[in-house]
C-alpha positions as CSV (number, residue, x, y, z in Angstrom):
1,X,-22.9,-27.3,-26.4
2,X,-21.9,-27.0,-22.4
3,X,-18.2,-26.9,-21.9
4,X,-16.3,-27.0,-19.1
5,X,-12.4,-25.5,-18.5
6,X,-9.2,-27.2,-17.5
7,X,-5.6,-26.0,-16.9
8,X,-3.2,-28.6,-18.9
9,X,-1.6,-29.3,-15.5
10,X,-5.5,-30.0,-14.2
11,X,-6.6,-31.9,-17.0
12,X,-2.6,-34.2,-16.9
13,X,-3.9,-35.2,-13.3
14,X,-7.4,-35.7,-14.2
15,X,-7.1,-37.2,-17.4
16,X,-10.4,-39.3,-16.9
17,X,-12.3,-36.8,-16.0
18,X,-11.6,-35.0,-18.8
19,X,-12.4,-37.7,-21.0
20,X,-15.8,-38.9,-18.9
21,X,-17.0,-35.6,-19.5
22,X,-16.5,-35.3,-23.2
23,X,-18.6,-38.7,-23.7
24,X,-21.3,-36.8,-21.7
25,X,-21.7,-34.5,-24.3
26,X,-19.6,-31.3,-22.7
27,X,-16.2,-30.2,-24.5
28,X,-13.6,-30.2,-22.3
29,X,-11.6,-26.8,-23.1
30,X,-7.7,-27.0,-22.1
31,X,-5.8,-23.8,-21.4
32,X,-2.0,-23.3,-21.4
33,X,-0.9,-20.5,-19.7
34,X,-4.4,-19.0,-19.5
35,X,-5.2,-19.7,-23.1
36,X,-7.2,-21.6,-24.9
37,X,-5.6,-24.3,-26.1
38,X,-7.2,-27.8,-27.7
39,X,-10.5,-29.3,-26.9
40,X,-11.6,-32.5,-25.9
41,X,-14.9,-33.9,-27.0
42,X,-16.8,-37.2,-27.6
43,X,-16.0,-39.6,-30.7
44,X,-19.1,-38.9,-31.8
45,X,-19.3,-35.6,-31.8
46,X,-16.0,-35.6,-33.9
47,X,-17.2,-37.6,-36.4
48,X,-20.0,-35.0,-36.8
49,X,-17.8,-32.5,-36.9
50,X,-16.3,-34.3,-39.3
51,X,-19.3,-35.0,-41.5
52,X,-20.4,-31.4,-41.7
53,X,-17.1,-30.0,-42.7
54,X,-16.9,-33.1,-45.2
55,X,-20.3,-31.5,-47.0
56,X,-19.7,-27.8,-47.0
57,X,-15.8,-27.5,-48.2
58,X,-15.0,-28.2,-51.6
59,X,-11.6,-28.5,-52.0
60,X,-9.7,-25.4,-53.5
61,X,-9.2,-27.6,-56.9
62,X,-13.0,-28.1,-57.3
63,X,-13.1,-24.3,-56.6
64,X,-11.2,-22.9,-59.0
65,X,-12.8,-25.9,-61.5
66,X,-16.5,-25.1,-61.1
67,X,-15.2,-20.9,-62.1
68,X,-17.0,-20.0,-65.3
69,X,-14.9,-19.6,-68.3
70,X,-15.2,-17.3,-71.5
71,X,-13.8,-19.0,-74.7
72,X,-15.5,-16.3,-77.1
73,X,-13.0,-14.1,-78.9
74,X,-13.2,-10.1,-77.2
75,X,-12.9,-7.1,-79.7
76,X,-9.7,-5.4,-79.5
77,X,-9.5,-1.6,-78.9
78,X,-8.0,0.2,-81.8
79,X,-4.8,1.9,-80.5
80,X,-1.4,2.5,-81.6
81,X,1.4,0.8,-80.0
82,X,3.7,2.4,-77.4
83,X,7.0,2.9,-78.0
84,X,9.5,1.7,-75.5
């Protein structure tokens, strides 16, 4: 994907620009004080964005669901207690 960089000041004053040439298929990368910053791009390429992370993260819930479990009984070391 082609992007192309704007100052926040640059992309303020040129705010349709900006947004022409995120429909055109090039993100439109905003800096603040040198640094990147947020990114502009096209609804569709949101959506697909979107989409993708949709189908590869499972939430943290289905996670810790889908983590096998062991409900057999474990053999015990024979040991004395400690005192305390």
């Amino acid at each position: 994907m082609q992007t192309q960089q704007w100052s926040l000041q640059d992309a303020k004053n040129k705010f349709s620009a900006v947004v022409d040439g995120a429909q055109q298929g090039k993100a439109q990368v905003i800096n603040r004080r040198g640094v990147p910053s947020a990114v502009v791009v096209s609804v569709e390429e949101f959506e697909k964005f979107q989409r993708l992370e949709a189908f590869q993260a499972p939430s943290f819930i289905d996670h810790l669901l889908s983590m096998p479990t062991d409900d057999g009984e474990f053999a015990r070391l024979d040991m004395p207690l400690r005192d305390f």
